[in-house]
N, CA, C and O of each residue as an XYZ file, in Angstrom:
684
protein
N      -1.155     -2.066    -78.647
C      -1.498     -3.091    -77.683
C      -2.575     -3.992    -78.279
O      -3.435     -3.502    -79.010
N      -2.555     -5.337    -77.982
C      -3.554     -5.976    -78.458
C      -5.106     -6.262    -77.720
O      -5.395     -6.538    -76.556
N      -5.743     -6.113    -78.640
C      -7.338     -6.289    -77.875
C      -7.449     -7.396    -77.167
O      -7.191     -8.578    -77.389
N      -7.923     -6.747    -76.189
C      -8.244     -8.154    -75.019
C      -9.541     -8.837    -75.183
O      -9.733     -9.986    -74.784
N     -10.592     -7.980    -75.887
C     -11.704     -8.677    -76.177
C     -11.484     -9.993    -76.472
O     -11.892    -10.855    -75.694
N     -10.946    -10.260    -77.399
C     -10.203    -11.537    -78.623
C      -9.654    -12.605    -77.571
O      -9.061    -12.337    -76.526
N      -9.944    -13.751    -78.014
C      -8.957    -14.627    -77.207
C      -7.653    -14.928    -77.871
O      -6.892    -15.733    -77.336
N      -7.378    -14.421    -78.847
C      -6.020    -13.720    -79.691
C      -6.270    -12.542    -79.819
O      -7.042    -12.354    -80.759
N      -5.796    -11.122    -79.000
C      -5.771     -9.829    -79.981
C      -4.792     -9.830    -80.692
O      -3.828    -10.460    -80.257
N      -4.669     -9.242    -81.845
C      -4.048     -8.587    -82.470
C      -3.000     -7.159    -82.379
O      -3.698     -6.157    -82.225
N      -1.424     -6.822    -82.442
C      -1.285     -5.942    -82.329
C      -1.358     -4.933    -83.779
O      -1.361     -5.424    -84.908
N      -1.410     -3.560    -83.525
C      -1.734     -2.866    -84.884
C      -0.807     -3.337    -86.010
O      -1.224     -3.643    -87.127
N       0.886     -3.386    -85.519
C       1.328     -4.265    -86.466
C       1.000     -5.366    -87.362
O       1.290     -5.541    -88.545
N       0.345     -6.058    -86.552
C      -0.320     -7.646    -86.257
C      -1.079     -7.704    -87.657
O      -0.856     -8.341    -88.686
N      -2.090     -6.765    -87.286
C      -3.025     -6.383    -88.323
C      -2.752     -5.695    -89.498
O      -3.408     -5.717    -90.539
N      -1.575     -4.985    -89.213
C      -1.692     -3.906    -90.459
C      -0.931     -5.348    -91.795
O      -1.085     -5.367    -93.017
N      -0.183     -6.312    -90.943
C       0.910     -7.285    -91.636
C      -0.179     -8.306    -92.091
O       0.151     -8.778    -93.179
N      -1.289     -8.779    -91.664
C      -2.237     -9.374    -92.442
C      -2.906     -8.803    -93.038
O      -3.227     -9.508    -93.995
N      -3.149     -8.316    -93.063
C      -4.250     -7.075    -93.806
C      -3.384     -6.811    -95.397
O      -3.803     -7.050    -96.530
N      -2.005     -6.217    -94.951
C      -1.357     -6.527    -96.679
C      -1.149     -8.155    -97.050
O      -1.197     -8.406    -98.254
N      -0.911     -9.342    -96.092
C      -0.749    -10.304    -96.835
C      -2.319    -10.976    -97.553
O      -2.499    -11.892    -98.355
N      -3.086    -10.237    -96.987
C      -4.741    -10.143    -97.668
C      -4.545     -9.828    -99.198
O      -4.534    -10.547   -100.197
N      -4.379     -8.335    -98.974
C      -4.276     -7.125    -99.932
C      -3.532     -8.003   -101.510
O      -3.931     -7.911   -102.671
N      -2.465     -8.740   -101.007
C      -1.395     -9.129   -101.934
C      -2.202    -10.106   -102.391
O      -1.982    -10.101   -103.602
N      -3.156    -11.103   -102.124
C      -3.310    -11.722   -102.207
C      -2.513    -13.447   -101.588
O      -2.524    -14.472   -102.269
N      -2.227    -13.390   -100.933
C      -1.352    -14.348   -100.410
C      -1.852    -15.000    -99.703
O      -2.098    -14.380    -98.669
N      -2.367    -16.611    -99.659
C      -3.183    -17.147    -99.064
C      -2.172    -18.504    -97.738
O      -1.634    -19.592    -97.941
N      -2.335    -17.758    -96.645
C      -2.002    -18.102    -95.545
C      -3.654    -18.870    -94.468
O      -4.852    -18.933    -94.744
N      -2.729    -19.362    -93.099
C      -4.011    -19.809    -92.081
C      -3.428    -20.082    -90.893
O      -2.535    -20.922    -90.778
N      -4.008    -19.221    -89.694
C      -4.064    -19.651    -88.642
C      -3.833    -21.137    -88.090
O      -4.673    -22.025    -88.235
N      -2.465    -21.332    -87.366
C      -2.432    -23.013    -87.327
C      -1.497    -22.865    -85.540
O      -0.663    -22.027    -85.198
N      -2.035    -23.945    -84.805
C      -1.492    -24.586    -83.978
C      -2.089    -23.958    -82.382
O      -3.050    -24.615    -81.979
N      -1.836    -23.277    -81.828
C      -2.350    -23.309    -80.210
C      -3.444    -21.818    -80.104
O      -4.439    -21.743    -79.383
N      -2.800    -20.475    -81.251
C      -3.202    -20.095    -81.181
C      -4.807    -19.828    -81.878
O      -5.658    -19.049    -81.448
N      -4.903    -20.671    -82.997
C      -5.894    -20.956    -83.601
C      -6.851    -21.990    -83.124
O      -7.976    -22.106    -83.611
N      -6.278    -22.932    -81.923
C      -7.065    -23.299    -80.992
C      -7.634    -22.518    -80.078
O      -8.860    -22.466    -79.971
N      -6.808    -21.813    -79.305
C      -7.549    -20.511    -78.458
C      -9.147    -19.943    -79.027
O     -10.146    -19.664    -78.365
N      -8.936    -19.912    -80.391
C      -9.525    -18.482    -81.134
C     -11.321    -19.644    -81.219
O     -12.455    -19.218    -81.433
N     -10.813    -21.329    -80.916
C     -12.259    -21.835    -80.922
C     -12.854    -22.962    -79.838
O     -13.543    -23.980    -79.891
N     -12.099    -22.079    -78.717
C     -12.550    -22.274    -77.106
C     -11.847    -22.641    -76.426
O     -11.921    -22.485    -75.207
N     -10.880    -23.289    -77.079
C      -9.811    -24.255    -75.995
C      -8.987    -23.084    -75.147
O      -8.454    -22.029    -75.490
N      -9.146    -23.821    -73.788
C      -8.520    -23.007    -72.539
C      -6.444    -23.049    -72.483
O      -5.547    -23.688    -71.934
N      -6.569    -22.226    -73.178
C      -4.798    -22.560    -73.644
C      -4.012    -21.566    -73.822
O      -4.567    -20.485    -74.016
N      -2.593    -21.599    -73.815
C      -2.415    -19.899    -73.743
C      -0.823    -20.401    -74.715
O      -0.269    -21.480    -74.925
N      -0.591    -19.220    -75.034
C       0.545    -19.156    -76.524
C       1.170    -17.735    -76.440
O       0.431    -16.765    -76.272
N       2.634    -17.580    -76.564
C       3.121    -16.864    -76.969
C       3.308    -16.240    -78.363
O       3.806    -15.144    -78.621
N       2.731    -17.303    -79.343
C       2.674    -16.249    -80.299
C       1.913    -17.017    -81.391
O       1.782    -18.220    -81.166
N       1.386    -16.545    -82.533
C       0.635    -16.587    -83.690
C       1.344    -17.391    -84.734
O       2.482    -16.976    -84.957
N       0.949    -18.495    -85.474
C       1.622    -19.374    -86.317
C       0.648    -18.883    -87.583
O      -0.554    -18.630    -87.667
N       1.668    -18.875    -88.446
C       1.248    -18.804    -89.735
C       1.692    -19.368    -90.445
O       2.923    -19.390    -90.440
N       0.771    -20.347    -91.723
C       0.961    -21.611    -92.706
C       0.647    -20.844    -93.764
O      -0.536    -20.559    -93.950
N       1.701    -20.355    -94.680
C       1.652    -19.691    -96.482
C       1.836    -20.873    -96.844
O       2.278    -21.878    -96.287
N       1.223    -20.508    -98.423
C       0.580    -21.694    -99.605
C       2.539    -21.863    -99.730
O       3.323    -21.021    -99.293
N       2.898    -23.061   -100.379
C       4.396    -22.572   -101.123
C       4.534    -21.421   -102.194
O       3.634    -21.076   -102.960
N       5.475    -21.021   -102.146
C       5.905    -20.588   -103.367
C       5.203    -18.598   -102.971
O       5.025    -17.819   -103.907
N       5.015    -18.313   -101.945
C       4.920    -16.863   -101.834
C       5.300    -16.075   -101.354
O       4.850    -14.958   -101.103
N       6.880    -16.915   -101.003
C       8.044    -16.284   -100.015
C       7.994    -14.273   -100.300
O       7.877    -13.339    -99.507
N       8.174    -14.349   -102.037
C       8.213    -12.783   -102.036
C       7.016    -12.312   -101.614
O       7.163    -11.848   -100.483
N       6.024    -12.226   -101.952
C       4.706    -11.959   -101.626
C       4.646    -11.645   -100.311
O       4.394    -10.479   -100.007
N       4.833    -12.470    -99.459
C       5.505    -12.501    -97.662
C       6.547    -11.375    -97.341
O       6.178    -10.525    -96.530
N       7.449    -11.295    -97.725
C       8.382    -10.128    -97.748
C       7.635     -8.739    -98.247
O       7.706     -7.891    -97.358
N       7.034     -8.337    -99.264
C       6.313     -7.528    -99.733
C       5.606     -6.936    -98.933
O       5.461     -5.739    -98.684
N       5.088     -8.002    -98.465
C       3.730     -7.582    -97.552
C       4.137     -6.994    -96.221
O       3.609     -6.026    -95.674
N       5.280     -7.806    -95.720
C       6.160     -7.333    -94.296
C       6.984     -5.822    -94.360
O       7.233     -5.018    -93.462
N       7.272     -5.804    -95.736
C       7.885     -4.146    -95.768
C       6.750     -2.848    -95.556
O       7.013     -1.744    -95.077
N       4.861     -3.526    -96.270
C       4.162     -2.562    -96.469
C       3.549     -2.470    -95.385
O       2.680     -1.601    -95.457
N       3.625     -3.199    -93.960
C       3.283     -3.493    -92.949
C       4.835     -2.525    -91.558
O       4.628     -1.784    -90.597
N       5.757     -2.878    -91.956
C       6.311     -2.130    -91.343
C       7.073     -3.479    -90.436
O       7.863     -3.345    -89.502
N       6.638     -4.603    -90.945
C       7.383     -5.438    -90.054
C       8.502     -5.887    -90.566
O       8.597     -5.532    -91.740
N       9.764     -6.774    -90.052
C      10.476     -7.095    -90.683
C      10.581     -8.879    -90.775
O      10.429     -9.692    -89.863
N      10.886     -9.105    -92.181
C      11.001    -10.459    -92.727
C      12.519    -10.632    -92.822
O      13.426     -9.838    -93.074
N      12.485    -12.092    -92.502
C      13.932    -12.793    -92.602
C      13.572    -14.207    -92.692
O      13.149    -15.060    -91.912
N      13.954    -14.135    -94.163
C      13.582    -15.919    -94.813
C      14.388    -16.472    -94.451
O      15.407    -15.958    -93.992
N      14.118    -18.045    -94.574
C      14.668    -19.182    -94.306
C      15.556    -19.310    -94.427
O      15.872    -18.635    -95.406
N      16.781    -20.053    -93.860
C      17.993    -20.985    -94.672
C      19.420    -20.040    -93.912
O      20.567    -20.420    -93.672
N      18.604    -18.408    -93.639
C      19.948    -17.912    -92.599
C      20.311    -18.293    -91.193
O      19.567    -18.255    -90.213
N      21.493    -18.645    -91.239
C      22.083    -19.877    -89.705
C      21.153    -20.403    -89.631
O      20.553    -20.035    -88.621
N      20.438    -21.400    -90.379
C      19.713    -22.712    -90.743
C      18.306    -22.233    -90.044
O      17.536    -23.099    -89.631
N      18.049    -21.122    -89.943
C      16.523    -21.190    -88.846
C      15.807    -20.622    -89.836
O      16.201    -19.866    -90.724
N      13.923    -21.354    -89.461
C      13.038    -21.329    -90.056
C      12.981    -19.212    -90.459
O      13.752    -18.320    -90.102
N      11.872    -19.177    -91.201
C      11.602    -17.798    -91.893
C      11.180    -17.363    -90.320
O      10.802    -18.157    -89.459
N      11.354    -15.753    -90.139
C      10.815    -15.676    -88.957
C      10.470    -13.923    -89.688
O      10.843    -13.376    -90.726
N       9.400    -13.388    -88.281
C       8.783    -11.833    -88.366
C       9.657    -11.037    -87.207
O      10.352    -11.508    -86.307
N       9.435     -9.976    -87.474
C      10.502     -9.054    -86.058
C       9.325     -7.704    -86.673
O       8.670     -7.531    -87.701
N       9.525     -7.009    -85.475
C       9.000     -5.568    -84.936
C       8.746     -5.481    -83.605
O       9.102     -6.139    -82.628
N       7.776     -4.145    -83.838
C       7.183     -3.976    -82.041
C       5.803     -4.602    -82.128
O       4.859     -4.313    -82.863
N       5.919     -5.495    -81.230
C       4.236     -6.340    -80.495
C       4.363     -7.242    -81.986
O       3.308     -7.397    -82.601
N       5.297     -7.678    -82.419
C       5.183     -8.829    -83.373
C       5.539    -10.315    -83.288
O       6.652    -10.814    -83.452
N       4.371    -10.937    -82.996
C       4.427    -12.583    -82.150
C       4.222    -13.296    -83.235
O       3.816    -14.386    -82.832
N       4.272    -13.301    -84.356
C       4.604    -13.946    -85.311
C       5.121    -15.149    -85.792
O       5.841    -15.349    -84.813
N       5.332    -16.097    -86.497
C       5.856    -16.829    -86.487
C       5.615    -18.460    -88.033
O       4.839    -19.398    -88.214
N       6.128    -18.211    -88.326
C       5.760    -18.602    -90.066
C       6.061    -20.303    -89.742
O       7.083    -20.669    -89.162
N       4.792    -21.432    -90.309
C       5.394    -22.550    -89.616
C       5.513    -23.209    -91.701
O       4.972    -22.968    -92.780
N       6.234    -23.802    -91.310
C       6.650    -24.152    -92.844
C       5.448    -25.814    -92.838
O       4.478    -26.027    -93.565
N       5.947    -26.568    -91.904
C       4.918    -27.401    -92.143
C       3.954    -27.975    -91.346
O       3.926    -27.360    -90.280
N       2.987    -29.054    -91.377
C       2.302    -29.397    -90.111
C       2.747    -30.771    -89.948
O       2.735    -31.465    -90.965
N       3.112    -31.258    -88.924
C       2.939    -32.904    -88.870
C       1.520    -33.589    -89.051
O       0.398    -33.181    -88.748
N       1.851    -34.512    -89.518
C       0.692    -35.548    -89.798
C      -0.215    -34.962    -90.679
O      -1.018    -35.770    -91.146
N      -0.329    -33.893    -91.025
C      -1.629    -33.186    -91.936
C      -1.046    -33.393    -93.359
O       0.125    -33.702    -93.576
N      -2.050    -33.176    -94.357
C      -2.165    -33.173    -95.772
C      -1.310    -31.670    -96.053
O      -1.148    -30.852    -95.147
N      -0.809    -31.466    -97.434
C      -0.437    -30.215    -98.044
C      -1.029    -29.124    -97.098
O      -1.712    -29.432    -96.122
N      -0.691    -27.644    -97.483
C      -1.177    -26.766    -96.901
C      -2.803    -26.645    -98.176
O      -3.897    -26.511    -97.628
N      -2.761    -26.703    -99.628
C      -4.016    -26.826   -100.066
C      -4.602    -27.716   -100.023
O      -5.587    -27.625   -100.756
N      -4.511    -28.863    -99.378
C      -5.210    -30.170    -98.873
C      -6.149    -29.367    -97.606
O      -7.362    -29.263    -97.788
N      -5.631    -28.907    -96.543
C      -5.615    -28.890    -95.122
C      -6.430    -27.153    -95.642
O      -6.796    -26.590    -94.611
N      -6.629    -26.610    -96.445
C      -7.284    -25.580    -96.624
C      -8.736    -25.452    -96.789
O      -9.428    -24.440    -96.895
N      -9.137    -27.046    -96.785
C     -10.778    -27.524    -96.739
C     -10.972    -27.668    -95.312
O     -12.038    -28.128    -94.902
N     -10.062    -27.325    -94.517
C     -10.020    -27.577    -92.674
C     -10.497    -26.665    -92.296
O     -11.286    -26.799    -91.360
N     -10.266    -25.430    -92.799
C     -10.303    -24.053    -92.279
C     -11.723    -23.395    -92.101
O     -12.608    -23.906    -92.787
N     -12.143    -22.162    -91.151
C     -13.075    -21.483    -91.280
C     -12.623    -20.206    -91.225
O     -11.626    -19.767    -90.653
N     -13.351    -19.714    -91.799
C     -12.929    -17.717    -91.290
C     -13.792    -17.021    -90.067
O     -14.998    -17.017    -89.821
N     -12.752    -16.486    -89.464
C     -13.556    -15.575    -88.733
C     -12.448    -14.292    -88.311
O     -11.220    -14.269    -88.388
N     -13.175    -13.517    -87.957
C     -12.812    -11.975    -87.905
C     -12.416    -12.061    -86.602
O     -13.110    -12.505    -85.687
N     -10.776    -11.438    -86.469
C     -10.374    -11.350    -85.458
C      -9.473     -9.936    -85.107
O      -8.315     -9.703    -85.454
N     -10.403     -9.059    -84.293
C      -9.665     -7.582    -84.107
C     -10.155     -6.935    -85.888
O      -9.644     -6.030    -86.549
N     -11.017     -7.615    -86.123
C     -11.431     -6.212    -87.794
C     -10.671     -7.189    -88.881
O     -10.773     -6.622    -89.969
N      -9.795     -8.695    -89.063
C      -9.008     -8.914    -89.748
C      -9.958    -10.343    -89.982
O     -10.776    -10.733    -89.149
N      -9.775    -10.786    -90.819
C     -10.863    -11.979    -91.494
C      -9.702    -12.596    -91.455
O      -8.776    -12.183    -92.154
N      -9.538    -13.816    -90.535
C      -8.504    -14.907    -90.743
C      -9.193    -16.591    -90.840
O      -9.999    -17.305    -90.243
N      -8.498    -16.619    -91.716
C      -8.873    -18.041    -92.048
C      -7.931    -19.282    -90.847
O      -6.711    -19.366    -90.708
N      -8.833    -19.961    -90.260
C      -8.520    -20.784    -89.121
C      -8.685    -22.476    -89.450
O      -9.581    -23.173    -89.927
N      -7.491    -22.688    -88.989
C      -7.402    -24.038    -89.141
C      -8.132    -25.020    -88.287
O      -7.971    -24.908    -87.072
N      -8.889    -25.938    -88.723
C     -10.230    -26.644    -87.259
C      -9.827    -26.953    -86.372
O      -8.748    -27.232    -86.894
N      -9.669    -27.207    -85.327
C      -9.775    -27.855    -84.318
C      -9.297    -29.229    -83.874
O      -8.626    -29.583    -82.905
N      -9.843    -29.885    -84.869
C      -9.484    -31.196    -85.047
C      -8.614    -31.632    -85.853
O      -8.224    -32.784    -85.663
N      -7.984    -30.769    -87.120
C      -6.813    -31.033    -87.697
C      -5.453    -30.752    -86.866
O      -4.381    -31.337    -87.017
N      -5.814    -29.512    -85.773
C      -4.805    -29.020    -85.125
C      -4.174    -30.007    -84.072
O      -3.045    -30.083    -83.588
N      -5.412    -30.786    -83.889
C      -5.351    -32.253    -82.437
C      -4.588    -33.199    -83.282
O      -3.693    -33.763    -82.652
N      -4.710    -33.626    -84.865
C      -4.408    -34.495    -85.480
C      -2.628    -33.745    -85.375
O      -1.739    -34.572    -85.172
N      -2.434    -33.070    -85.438
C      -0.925    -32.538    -85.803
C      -0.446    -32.205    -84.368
O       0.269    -31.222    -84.565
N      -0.437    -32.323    -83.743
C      -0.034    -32.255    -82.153
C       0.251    -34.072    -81.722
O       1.318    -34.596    -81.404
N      -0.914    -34.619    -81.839
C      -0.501    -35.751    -82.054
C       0.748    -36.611    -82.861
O       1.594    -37.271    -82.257
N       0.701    -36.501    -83.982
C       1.656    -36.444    -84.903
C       2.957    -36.160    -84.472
O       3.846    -36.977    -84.229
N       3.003    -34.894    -84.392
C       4.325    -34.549    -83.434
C       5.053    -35.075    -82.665
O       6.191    -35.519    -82.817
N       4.095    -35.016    -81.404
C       4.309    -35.977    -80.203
C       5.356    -35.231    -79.531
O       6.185    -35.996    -79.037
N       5.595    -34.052    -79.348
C       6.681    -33.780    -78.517
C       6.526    -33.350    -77.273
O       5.416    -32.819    -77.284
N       6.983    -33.258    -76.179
C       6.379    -33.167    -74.903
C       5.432    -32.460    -74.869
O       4.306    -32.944    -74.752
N       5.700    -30.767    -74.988
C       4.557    -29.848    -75.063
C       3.374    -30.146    -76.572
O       2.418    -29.372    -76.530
N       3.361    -30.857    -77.471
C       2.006    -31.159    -77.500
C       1.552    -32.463    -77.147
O       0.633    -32.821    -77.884
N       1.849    -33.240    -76.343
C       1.650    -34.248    -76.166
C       0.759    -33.495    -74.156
O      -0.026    -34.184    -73.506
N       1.193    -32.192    -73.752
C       1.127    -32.070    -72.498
C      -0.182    -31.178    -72.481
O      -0.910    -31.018    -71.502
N      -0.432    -30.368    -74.332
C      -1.594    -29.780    -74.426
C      -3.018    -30.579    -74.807
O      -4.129    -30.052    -74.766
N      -2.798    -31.687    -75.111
C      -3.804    -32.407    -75.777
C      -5.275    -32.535    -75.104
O      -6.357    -32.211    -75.595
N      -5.007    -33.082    -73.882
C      -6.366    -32.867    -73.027
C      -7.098    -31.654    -73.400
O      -8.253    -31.600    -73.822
N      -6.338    -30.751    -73.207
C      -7.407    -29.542    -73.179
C      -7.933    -29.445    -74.249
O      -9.134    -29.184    -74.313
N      -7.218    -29.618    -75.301
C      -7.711    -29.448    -76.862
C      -8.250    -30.482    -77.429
O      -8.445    -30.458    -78.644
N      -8.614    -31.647    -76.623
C      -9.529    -32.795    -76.954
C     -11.135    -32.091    -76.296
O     -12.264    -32.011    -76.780
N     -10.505    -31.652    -74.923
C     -12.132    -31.264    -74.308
C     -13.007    -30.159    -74.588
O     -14.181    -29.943    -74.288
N     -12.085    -29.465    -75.285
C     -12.373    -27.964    -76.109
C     -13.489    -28.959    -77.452
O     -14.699    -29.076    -77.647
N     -12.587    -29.337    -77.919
C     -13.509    -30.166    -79.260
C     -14.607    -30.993    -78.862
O     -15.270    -31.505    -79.763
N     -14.938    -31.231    -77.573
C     -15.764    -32.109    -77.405
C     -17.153    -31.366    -77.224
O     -18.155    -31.497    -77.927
N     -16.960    -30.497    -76.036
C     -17.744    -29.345    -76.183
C     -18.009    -28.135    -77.133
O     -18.766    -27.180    -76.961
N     -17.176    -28.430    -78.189
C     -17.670    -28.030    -79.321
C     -18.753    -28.771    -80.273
O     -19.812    -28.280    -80.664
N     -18.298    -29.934    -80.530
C     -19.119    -30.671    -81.250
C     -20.539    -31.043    -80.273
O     -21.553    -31.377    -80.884
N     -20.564    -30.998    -79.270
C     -21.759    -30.735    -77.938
C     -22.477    -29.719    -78.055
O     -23.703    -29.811    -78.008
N     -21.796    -28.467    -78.241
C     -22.647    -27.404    -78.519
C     -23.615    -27.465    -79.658
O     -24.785    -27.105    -79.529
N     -23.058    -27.978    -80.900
C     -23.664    -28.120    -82.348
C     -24.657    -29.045    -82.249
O     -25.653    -28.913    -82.960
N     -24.543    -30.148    -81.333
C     -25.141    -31.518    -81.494
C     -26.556    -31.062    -81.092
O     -27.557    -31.405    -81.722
N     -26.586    -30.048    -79.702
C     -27.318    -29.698    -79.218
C     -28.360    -28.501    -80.051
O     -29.115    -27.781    -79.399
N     -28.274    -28.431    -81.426
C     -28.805    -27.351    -82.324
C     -28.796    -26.184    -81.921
O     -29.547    -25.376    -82.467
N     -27.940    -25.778    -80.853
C     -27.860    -24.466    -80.384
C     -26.980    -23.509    -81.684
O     -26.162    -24.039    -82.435
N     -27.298    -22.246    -81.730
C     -26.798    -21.917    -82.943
C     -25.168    -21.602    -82.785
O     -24.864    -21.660    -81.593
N     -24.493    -21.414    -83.294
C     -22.789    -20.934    -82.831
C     -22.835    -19.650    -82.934
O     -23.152    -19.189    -84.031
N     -22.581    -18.885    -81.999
C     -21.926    -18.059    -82.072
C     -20.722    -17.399    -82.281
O     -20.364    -16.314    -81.824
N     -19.975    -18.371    -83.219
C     -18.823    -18.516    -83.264
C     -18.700    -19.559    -84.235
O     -18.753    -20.781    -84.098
N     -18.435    -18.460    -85.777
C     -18.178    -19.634    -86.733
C     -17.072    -20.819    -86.714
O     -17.146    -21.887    -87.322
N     -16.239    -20.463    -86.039
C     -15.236    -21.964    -85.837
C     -16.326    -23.461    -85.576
O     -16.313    -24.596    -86.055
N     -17.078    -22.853    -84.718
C     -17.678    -24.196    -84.103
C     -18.384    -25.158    -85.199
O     -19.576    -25.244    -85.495
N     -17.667    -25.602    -85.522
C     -18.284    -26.931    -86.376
C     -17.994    -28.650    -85.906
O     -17.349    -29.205    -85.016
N     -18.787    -29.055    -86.946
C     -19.375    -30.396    -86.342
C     -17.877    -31.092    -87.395
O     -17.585    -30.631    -88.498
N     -17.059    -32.346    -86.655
C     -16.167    -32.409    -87.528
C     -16.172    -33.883    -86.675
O     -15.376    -34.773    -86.975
């Protein structure tokens, strides 16, 4: 079950499947509603997006066998790479709208520990820039919130109060 502490828990799967794509070295990041959640925005998501560097498809598979989850790459009956198990919300996004490369968009990121797992998180404000971009109903229907989330973020900082919460940066 996932920790409720978290405004993403993690299930043990969850964790045990980042934790080897750590291990492997495989450099992935938190991207889109749920990586907004994780830095205040009042928003809710069915499942966890994940952005790999190119080129670490095996590495990804590797890591999903030593994890116990199951991988199924791209290109079968044309649908994106996807994760399967138990409590596995997963979900591999190949690209972002409107954003730079995934190692462009990797100067966006902060880390923070979520459920014992050090995930690197995509800001806030790149995530608003790519929702925008998009433009499709549902992010065009989340935006408010994730404009006012950022506002009172950059409010909190402005105000020299310290963060308690490394996401919160001034951007």
């Amino acid at each position: 079950m996932a920790d409720s502490s978290e405004p993403v828990g993690l299930s043990p799967t969850e964790r045990a499947f980042l934790r080897a794509l750590e291990s492997r070295g495989v450099p992935f990041m938190l991207v889109g509603i749920a990586a907004a959640r994780l830095q205040g925005a009042p928003v809710v998501t069915e499942d966890i997006d994940l952005w790999f560097a190119d080129g670490t498809q095996q590495q990804i598979a590797a890591a999903a066998k030593d994890a116990g989850v199951v991988y199924v790459p791209g290109g079968i009956a044309m649908n994106p790479p996807t994760f399967g198990g138990r409590r596995v919300r997963l979900d591999q996004v190949l690209s972002m709208s409107g954003l730079g490369s995934f190692d462009e968009e990797l100067a966006n990121t902060t880390v923070r520990e979520v459920n014992g797992v050090p995930l690197r998180i995509l800001n806030l404000d790149r995530i608003i820039a790519s929702k925008r971009a998009a433009n499709r109903g549902k992010d065009r229907a989340v935006l408010p919130a994730l404009e006012a989330a950022l506002v009172a973020l950059r409010a909190r900082h402005r105000r020299g109060s310290k963060p308690s919460d490394p996401t919160e940066v001034d951007r």
